[in-house]
C-alpha positions as CSV (number, residue, x, y, z in Angstrom):
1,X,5.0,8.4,16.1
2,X,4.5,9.4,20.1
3,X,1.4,8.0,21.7
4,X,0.0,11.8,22.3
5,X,0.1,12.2,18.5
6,X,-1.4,8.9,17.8
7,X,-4.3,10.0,20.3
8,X,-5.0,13.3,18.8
9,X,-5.4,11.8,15.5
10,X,-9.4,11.8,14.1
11,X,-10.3,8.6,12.2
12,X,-12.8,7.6,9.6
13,X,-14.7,3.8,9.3
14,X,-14.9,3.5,6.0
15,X,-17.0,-0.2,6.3
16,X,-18.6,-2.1,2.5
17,X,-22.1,-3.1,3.4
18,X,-23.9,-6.1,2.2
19,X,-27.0,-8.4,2.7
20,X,-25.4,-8.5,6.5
21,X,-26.3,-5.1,8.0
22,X,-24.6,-6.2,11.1
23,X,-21.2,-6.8,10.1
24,X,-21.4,-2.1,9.4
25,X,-22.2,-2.1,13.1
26,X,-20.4,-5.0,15.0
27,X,-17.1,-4.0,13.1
28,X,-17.6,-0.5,14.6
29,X,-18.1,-1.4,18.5
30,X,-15.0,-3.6,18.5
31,X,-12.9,-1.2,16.8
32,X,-14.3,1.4,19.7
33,X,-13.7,-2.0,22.6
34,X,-10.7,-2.6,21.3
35,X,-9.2,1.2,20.8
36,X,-10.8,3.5,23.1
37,X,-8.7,6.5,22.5
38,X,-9.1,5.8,18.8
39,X,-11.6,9.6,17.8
40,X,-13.7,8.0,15.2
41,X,-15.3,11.1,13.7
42,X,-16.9,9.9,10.3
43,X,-18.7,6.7,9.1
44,X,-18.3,6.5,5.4
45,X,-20.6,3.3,4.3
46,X,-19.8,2.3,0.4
47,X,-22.8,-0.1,-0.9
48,X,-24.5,-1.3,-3.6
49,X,-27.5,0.1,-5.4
50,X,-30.5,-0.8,-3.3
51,X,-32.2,-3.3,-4.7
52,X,-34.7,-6.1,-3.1
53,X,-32.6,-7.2,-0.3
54,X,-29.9,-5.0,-0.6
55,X,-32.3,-2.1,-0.1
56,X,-33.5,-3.3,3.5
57,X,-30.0,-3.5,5.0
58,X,-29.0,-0.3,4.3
59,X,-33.1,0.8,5.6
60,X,-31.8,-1.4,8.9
61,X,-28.4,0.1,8.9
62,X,-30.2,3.5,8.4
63,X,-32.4,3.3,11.5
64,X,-30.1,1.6,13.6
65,X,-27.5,4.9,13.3
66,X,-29.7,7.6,12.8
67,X,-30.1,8.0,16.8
68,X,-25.6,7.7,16.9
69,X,-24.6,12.1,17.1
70,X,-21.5,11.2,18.1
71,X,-20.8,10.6,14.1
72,X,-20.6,11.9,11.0
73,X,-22.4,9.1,8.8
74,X,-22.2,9.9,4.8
75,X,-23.6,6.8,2.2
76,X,-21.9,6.4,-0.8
77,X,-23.5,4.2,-3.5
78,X,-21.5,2.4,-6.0
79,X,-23.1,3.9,-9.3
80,X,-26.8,3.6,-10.9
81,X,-28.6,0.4,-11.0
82,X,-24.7,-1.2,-12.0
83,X,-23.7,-4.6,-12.4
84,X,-20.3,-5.3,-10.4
85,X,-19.9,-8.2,-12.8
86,X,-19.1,-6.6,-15.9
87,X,-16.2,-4.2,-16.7
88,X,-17.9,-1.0,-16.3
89,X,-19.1,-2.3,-12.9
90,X,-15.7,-3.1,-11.4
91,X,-14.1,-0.3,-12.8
92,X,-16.9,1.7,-10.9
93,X,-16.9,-0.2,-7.7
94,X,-12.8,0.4,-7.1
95,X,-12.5,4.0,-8.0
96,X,-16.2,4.4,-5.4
97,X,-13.8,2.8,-2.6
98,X,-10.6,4.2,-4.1
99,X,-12.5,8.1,-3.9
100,X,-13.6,7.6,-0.7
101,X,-10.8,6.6,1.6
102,X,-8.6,9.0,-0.3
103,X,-11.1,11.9,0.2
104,X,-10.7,10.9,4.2
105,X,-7.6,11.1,3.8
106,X,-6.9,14.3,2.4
107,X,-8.7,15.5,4.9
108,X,-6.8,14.4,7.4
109,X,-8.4,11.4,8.9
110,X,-6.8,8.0,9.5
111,X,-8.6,5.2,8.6
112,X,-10.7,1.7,9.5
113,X,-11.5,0.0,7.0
114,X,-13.6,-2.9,7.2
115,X,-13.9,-5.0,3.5
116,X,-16.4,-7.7,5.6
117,X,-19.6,-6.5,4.3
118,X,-20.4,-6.9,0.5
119,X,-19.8,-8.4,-2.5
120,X,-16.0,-10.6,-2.8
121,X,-14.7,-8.0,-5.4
122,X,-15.6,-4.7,-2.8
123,X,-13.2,-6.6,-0.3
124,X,-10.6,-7.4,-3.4
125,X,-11.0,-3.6,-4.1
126,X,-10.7,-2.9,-0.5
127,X,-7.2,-5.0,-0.1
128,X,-5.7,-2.4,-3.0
129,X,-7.0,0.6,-1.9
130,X,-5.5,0.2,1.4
131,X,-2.1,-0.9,-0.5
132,X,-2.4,2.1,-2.6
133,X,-3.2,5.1,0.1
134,X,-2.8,3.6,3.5
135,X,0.1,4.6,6.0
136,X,0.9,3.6,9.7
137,X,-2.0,5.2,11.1
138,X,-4.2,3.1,8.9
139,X,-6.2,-0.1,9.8
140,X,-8.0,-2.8,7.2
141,X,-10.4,-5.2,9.1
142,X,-12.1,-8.4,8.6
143,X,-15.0,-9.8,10.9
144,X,-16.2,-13.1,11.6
145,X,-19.3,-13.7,13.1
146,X,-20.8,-16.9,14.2
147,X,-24.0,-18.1,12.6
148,X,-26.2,-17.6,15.3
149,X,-25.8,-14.1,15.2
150,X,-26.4,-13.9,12.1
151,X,-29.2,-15.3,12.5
152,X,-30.0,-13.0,15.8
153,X,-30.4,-10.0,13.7
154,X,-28.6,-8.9,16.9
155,X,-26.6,-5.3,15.8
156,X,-24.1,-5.1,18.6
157,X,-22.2,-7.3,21.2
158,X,-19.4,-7.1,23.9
159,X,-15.7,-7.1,22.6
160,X,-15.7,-9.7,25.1
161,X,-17.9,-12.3,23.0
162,X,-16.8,-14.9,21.6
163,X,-19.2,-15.6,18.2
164,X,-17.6,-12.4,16.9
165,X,-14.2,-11.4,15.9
166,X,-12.2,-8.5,14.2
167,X,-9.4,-10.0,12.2
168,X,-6.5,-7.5,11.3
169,X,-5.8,-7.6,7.5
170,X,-2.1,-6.7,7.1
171,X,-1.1,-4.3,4.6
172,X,2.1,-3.7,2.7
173,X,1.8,-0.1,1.3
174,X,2.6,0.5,-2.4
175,X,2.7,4.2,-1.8
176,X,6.4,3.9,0.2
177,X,7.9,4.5,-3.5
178,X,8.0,8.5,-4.0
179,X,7.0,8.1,-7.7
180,X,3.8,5.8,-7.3
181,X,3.0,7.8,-3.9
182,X,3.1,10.8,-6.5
183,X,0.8,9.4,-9.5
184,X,-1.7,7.7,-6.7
185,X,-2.2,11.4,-5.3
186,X,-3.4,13.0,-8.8
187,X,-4.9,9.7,-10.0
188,X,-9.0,9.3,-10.2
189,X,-8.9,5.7,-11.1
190,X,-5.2,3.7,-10.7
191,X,-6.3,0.9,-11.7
192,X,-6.6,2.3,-15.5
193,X,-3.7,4.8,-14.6
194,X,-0.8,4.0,-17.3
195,X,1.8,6.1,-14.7
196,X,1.2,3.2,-12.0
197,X,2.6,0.9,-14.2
198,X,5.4,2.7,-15.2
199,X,6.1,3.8,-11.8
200,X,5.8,-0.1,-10.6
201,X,7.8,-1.0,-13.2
202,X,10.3,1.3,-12.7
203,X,10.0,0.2,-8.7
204,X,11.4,-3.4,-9.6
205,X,13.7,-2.6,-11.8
206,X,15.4,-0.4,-9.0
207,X,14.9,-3.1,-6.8
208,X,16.5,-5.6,-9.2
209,X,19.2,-3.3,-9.4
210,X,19.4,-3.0,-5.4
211,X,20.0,-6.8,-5.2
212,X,22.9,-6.9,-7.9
213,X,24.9,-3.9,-5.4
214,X,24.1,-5.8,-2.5
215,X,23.7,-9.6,-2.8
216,X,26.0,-10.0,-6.5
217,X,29.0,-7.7,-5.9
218,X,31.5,-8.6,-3.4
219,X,32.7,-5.7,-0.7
220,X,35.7,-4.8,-2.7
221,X,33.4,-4.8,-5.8
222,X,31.3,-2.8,-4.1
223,X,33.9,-0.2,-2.9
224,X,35.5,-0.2,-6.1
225,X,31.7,0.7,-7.8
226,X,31.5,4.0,-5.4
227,X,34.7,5.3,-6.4
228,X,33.1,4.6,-9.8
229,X,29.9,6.4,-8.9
230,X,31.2,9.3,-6.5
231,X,34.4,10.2,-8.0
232,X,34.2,9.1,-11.8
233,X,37.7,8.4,-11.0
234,X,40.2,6.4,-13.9
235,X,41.6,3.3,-12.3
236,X,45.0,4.8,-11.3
237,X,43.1,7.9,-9.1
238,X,40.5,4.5,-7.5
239,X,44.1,2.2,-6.8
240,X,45.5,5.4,-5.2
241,X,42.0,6.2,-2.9
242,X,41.8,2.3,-1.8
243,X,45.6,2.1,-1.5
244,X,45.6,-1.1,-3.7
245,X,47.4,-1.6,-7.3
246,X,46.2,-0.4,-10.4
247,X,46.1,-4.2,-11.7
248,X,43.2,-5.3,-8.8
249,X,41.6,-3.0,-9.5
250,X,41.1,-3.4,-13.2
251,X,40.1,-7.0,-12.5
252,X,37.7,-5.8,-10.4
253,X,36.2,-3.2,-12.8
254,X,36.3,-6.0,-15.3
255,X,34.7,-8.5,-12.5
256,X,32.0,-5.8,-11.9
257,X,31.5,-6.0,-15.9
258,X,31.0,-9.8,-16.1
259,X,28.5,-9.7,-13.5
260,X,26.8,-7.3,-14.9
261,X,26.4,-9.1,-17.5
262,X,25.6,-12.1,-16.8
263,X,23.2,-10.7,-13.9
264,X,21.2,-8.5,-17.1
265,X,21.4,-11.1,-19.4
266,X,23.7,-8.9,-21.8
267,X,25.1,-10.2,-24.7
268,X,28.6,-10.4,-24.0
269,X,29.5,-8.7,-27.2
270,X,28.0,-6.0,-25.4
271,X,30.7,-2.7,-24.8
272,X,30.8,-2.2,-20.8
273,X,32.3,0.7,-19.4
274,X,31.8,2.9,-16.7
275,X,29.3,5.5,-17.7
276,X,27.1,2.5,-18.4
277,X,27.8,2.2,-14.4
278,X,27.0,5.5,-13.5
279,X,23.7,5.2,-15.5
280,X,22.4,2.1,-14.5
281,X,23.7,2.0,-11.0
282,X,24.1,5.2,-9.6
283,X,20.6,6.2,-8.3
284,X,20.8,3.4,-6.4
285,X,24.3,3.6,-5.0
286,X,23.8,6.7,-4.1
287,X,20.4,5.6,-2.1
288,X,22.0,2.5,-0.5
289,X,25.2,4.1,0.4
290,X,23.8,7.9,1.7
291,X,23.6,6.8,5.2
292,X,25.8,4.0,5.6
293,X,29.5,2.7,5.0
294,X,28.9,-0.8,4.4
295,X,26.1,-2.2,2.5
């Protein structure tokens, strides 16, 4: 992506805010230091229900941005009176974070999100979220802050300083798989989605299958299982294409047979053949070899 697109982009801060009001607001003026030409637009801030102390950081938090018109600020609380601790209560927590970042980014904003603030599981919930929606435009923070200005009450410092820092959290997107990139888009909760798992599922076994093509077969193997794949062809037409004899390359049909086995854990009373190929192995022949000669 050019650097004019990447500065025309609008983002959202999509911060979890806890007992530390602070961590909501120091997050957000080093993401601003440290990427000025970054157009934060929105400040979504996902808590828990105000209770005791709870309910005087987000009061603080209130007051502190209720002077900022430079953004959009939206409160989302994580249900009624619930307790994060029991099933209910997590399921509730992820789909609040899960709602929120995908509603930003339906809308077309890219996202900050910071998992500092809040209870462990928000920033657990956080870590998935991001795995499940986020792209290359998206960031996941964590901030440290030294003890002293914690104890400051301070709500802001210079990128420059020291006591504070914003940690990058790298992500590794679930949603580069077209299926699970599919079921996550219609999905309310994932986590209690049956179709993630299948789709995950059906994500390793393709990626099971990838390694057998590339790390299992040897390159004759391998050019002997295209012809298989693209042409269907019967081992006279595949001796005739690779200009080798008919014998080769039955033994290495029959090699590509034995690995198979062995590398499935088949029974070896098992019938192989090469529509059993085609089945297995063609999706992801077809993938690996589209834009490339050798694999």
């Amino acid at each position: 992506m050019g650097e004019e697109t990447i500065k025309n982009l609008e983002y959202a801060y999509v911060p979890t805010l806890g007992l530390y009001p602070a961590v909501v607001t120091l997050g957000l003026n080093k993401i601003l230091d440290r990427y000025p030409h970054h157009k934060i637009r929105k400040i979504c801030i996902i808590y828990t229900p105000p209770q005791g102390e709870m309910k005087n950081s987000l009061e603080r938090l209130k007051r502190y941005l209720e002077d900022r018109n430079d953004f959009q600020v939206s409160y989302y609380q994580i249900g009624d009176a619930v307790d994060i601790d029991v099933p209910r209560g997590l399921e509730i927590t992820f789909k609040t974070i899960f709602t929120v970042v995908r509603e930003m980014k339906e809308k077309g904003f890219a996202i900050h999100l910071n998992i500092a603030g809040g209870r462990k599981i928000m920033s657990l919930f956080g870590i998935v979220t991001a795995q499940l929606l986020f792209d290359s435009n998206d960031f996941a923070w964590y901030l440290l802050s030294d003890k002293t200005v914690q104890e400051s009450g301070i709500m802001e410092v210079g990128y420059r300083d020291p006591r504070v820092k914003l940690i990058p959290i790298p992500i590794i997107p679930w949603s580069d798989v077209d299926p699970i990139l599919t079921v996550i888009s219609t999905s309310d909760n994932p986590l209690s989605d049956d179709r993630i798992m299948r789709a995950l599922v059906k994500k390793r076994e393709n990626r099971i299958k990838e390694i057998f093509v590339r790390e299992i077969l040897s390159k004759s193997e391998k050019n002997v299982l295209k012809e298989i794949i693209f042409s269907g062809g019967s081992n006279k037409e595949i001796s005739q294409k690779l200009s080798k004899s008919e014998n080769t390359i039955r033994r290495q049909v029959e090699s590509i047979y034995r690995k198979f086995r062995e590398y499935f854990s088949m029974n070896e009373k098992h019938r192989m053949n090469k529509i059993i190929l085609i089945k297995e192995l063609g999706p992801v022949v077809e993938r690996l070899f589209k834009n490339s000669e050798n694999v």
